[in-house]
C-alpha positions as CSV (number, residue, x, y, z in Angstrom):
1,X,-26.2,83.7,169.4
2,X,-26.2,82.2,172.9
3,X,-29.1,80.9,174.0
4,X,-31.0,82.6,177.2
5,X,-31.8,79.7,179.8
6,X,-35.4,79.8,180.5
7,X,-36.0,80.2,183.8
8,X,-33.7,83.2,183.6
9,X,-36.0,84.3,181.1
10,X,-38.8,84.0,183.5
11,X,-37.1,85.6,186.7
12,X,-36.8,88.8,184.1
13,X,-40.2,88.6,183.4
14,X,-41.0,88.8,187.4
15,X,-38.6,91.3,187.9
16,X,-40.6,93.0,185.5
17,X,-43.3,93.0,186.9
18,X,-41.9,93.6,190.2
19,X,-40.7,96.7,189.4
20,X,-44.2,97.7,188.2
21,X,-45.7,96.6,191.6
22,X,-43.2,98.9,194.0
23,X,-44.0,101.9,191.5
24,X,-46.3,104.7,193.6
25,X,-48.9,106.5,192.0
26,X,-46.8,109.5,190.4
27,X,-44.2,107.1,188.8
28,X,-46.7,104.6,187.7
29,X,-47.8,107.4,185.6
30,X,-45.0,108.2,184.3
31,X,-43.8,104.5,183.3
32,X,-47.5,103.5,182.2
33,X,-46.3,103.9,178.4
34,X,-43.1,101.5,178.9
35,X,-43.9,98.7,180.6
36,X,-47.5,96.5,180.6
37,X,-48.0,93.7,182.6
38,X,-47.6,90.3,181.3
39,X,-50.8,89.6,178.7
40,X,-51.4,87.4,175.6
41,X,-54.1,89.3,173.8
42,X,-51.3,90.6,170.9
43,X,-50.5,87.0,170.4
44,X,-52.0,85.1,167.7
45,X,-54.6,82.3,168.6
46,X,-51.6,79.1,168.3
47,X,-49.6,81.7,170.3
48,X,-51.9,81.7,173.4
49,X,-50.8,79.1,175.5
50,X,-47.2,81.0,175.5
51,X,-46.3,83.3,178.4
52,X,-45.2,87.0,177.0
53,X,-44.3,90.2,178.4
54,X,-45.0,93.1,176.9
55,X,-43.2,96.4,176.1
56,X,-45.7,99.0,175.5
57,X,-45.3,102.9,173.9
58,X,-41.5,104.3,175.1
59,X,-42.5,107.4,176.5
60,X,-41.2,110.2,174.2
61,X,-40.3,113.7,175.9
62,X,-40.5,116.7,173.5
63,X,-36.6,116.8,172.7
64,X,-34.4,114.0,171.9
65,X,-30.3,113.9,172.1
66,X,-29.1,114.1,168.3
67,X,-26.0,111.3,169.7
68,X,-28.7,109.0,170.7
69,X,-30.9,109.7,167.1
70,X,-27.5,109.0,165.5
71,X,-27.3,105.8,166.1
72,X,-30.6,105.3,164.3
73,X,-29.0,106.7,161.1
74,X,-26.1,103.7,162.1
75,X,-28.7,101.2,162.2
76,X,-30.2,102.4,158.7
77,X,-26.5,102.0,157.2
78,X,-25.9,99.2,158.9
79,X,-29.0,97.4,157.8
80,X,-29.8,99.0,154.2
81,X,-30.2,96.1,152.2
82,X,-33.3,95.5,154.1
83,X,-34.5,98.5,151.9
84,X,-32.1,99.5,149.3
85,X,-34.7,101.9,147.7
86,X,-35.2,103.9,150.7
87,X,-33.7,106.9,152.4
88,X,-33.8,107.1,156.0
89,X,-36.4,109.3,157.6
90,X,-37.8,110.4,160.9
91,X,-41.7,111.5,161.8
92,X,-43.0,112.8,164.6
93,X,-46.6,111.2,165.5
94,X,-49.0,112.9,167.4
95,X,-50.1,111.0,170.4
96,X,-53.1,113.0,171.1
97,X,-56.5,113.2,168.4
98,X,-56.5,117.0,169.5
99,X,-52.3,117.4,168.7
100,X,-52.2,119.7,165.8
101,X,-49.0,119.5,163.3
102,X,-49.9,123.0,162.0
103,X,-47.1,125.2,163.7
104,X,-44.9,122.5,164.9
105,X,-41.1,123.0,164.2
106,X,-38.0,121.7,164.9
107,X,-34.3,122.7,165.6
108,X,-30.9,121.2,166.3
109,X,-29.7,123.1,169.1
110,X,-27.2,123.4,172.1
111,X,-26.6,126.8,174.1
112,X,-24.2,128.6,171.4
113,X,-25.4,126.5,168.2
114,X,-28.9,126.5,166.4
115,X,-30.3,125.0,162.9
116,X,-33.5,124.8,162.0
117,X,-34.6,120.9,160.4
118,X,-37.3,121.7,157.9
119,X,-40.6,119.8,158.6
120,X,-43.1,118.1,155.8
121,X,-46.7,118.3,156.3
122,X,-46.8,115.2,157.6
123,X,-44.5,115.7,160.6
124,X,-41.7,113.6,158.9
125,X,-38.2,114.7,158.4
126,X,-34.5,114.2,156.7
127,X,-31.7,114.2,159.8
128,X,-28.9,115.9,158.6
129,X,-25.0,114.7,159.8
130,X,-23.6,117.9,162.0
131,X,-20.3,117.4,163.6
132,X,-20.3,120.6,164.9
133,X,-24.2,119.9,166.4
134,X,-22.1,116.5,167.7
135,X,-19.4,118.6,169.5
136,X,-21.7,121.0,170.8
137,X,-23.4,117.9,172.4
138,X,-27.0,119.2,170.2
139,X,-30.4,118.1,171.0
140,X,-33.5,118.2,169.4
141,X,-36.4,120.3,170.5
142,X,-39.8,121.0,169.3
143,X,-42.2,123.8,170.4
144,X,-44.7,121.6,172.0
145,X,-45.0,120.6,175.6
146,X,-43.7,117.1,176.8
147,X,-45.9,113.7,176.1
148,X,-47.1,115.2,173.0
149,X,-45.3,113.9,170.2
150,X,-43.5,110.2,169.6
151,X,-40.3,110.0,167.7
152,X,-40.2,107.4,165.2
153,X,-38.3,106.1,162.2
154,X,-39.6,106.3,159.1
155,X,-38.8,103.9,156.2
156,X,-40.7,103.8,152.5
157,X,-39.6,101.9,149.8
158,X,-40.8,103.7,146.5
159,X,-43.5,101.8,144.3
160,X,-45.5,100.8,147.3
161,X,-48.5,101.1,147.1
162,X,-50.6,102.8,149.3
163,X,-52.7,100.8,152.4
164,X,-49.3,98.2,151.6
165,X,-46.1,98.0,153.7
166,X,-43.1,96.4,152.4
167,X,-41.8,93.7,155.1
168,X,-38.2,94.8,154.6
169,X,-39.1,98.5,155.2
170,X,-40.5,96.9,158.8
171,X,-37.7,95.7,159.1
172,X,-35.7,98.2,158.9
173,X,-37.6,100.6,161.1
174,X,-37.3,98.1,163.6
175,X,-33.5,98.2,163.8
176,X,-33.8,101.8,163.6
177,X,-36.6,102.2,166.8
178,X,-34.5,99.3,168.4
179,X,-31.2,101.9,168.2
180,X,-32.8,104.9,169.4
181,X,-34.7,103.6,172.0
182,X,-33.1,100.9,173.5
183,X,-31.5,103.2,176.5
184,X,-34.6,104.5,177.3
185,X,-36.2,101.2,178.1
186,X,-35.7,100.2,182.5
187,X,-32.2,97.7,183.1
188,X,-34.5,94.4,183.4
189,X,-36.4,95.3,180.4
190,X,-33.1,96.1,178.5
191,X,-31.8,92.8,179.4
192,X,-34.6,90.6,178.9
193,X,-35.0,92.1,174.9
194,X,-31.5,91.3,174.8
195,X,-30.9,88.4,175.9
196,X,-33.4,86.8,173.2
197,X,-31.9,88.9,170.4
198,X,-33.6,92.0,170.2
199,X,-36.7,92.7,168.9
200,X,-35.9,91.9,165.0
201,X,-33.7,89.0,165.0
202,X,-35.8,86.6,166.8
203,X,-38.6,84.9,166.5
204,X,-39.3,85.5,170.6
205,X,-40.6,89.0,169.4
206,X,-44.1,89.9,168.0
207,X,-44.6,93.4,167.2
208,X,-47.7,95.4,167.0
209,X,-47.3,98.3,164.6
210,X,-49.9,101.0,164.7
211,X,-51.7,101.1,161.4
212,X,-52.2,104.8,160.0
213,X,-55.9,105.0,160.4
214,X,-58.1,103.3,163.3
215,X,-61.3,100.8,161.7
216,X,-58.5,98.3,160.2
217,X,-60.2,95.2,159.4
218,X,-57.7,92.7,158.0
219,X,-53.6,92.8,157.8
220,X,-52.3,89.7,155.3
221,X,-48.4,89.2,154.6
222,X,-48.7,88.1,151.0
223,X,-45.7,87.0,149.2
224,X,-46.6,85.4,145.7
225,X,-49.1,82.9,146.4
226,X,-47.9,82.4,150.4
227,X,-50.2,84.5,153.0
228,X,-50.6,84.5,156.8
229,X,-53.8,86.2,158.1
230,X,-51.8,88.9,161.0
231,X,-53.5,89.6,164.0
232,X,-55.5,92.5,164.2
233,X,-56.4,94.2,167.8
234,X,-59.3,94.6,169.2
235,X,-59.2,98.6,168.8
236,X,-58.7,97.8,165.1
237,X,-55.2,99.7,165.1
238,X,-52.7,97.6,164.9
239,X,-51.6,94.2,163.5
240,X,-49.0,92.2,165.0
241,X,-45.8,90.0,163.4
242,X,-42.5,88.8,164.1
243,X,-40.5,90.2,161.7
244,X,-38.3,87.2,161.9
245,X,-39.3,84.6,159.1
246,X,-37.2,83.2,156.8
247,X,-40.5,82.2,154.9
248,X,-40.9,85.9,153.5
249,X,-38.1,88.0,151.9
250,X,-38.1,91.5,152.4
251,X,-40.4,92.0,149.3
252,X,-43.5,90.7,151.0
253,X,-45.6,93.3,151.6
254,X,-48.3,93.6,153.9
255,X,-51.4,94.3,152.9
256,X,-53.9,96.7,155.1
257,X,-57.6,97.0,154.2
258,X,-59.5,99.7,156.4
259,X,-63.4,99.5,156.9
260,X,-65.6,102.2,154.9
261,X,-63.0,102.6,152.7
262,X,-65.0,100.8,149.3
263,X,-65.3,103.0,146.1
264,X,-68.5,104.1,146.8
265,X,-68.1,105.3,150.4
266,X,-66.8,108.5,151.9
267,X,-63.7,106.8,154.0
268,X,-64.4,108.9,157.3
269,X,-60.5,107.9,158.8
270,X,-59.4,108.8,162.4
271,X,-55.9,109.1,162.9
272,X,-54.3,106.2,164.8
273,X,-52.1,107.9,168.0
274,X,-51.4,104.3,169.3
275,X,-47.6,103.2,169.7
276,X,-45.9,100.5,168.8
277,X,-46.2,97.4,171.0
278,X,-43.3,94.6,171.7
279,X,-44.4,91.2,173.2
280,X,-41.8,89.0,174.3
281,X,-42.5,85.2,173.9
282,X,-41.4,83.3,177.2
């Protein structure tokens, strides 16, 4: 890959932020869930001294082009062996504590074509290939108001255990997430996460992924007897890695202990609504 001069790295990072700065109050609301300002508190402690940008939440509206969510069943083919015991998935994660799944469904529609794509409890669901849905230029729609809901892929490898997540499974999400919702991202931000590679194929990329529950206390990549301690957020919901390290194969497996969740205890959980977080290394 051709490497991204520096200082054009940097001038993307200010036009980053100077798009942020001519924002007025309605649109800064709007764009509060895609771009943050330039921070180092997702970095780990020998990361600090490194300048990052960082990519926060993609704003999700409550429908989703079926072409666009596509191309993340392309990026799951494309990028299988990653997770060769999984089948690609989608799941739709409340963003709100008081966002109820009971009731929530969801169809594949345009103005003369309809199908309904069945739902599990958990909000996550198969996407079926529809040419006709393609030609009819389909989207899909929930029955819940905008802002609600984020759309995310959804990759498990069977055998893992719970509390664990297999590193090629993150992987593979990634390039998944990374198809779907590159388009949505502002021009400067598009360029910049291109121009070092994209979010999984470089190590200029730390990602924070949103662990299930809130109160985790420690996140270790184990691979035999290698381990690396991941860096855990102060709202103890997410842990961060760069998915690209030759060190671990795609068996690692992270592992995700939770507080109050002992033998003896009764694990009171809170569901985590946080997104996913992308910090680019400068």
């Amino acid at each position: 890959m051709r490497k991204f001069p520096h200082h054009l790295l940097l001038l993307s990072a200010i036009a980053l932020l100077s798009v942020m700065q001519r924002l007025d109050a309605q649109e800064r609301l709007q764009e509060k869930d895609i771009i943050q300002d330039v921070r180092t508190d997702h970095v780990s402690p020998d990361q600090t001294a490194d300048q990052t940008v960082e990519i926060s939440s993609i704003k999700n509206p409550d429908w989703k082009s079926y072409r666009v969510m596509l191309k993340g069943l392309d990026a799951f083919e494309k990028h299988h062996a990653h997770a060769p015991q999984a089948s690609p998935q989608f799941i739709l994660k409340p963003r709100r504590l008081d966002v109820s799944l009971s009731g929530l469904n969801l169809r594949l529609a345009s103005d003369e074509y309809s199908r309904t794509i069945p739902l599990a409890s958990d909000g996550s669901f198969v996407l079926p290939r529809d040419e006709q849905a393609v030609s009819q230029q389909a989207e899909l729609m929930i029955n819940r108001k905008k802002e609600m809901f984020r759309w995310w892929p959804l990759v498990q490898s069977t055998g893992v255990a719970v509390n664990h997540r297999r590193l090629g499974d993150l992987r593979l999400e990634c390039e998944m997430f990374w198809a779907i919702h590159y388009d949505d991202l502002p021009f400067v931000a598009r360029n910049l996460m291109r121009a070092v590679g994209g979010p999984c194929q470089t190590r200029k990329m730390i990602l924070s992924f949103p662990a299930d529950w809130m109160g985790l206390q420690t996140a270790t990549l184990v691979q035999g007897e290698r381990h690396i301690s991941l860096l855990v957020d102060k709202e103890k919901s997410t842990y961060s890695i760069t998915l690209f390290n030759p060190d671990f194969s795609d068996d690692a497996l992270i592992e995700l202990r939770f507080e109050n969740n002992d033998e003896t205890a009764s694990p009171k959980q809170v569901r985590n609504v946080n997104g996913l977080n992308v910090a680019v290394k400068l």
